[in-house]
N, C-alpha and C positions, 0 to 999 in steps of 0.2 A: 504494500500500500504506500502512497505517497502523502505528503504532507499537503497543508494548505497550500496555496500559491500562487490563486488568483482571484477574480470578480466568480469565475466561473465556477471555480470549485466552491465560493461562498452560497450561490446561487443552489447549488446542488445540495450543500448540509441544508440548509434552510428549508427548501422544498421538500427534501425528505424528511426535515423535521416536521413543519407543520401538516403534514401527510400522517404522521403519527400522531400528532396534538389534538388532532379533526376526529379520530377514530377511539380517542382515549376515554376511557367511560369514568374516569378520577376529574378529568380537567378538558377536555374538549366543550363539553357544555357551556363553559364559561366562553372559550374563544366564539363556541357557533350560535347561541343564543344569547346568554346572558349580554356580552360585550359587541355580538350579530357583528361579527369582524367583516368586513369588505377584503377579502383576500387577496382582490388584484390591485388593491389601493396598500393595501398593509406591507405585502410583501416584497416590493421594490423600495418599502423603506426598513425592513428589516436585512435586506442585501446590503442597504448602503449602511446602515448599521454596525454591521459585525464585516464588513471591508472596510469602515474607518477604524473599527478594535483593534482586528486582527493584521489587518495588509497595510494601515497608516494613511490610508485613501481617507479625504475630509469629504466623503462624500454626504455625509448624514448631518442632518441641522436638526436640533428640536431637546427637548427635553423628555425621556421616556418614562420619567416618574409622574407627571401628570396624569397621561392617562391610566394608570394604572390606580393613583390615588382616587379616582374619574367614580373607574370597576370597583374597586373597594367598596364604594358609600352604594354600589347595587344588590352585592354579594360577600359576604365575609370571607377573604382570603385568609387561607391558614398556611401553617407549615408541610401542613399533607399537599395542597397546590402545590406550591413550589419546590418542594422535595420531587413530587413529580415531573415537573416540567423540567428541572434538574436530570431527575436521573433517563429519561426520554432522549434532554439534548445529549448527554453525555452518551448516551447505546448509538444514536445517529453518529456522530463524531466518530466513535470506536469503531461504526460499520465501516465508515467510509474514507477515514485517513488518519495517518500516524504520525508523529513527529512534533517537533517545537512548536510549531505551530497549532496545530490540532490540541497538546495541552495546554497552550496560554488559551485557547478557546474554551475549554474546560474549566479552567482556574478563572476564568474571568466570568462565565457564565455562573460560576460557584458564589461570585463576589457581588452577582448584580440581582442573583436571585436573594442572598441574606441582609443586602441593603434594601431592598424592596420591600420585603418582608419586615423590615425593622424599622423601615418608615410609616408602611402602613399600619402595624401595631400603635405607634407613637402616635401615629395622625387620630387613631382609635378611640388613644388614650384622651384627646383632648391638649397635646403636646407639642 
């Protein structure tokens, strides 16, 4: 297997991620109902996303904790969600490539799912 190392291969984890996300009966309901995601509007910002993480490309503008805080106030997020979406992104990655890359994508997907979650607790809290 090879490492990350382009738009392309971003495009490929991502699609095959949320291919899993759509079908997951822990958290898919949130993305296809609850949050009624636009998939062809989402996911060309989730490519630019994890190519400005991973490959250094500024292609992504935005704040992604918004919306997320947004889903929160419609559905209580836990650490079961994102433990999930976690361990998902992490089987896609492992399917599909190896290397430096591949685990700063791992380690950073580790880092955005425990800030998230620790925001939206706090935002919970009244904080």
């Amino acid at each position: 297997m090879k490492d990350l190392e382009c738009r392309a291969d971003v495009i490929l984890l991502v699609d095959r991620f949320y291919t899993k996300v759509k079908s997951n009966p822990v958290i898919g309901y949130i993305f296809t109902e609850v949050a009624a995601l636009d998939f062809e509007t989402h996911l060309p910002k989730m490519y630019d996303f994890w190519c400005s993480m991973l490959l250094g490309q500024q292609s992504y503008s935005g704040n992604p904790m918004t919306p997320h805080l947004i889903l929160s106030q419609k559905i209580k997020l836990s650490s079961v969600h994102f433990d999930e979406w976690l361990l998902l992104f992490n089987e896609t990655v492992d399917t599909l490539f190896e290397g430096e890359v591949a685990n700063n994508a791992k380690y950073r997907a580790k880092n955005i799912a425990g800030l998230m979650l620790y925001k939206i607790e706090q935002e919970g809290k009244g904080l």
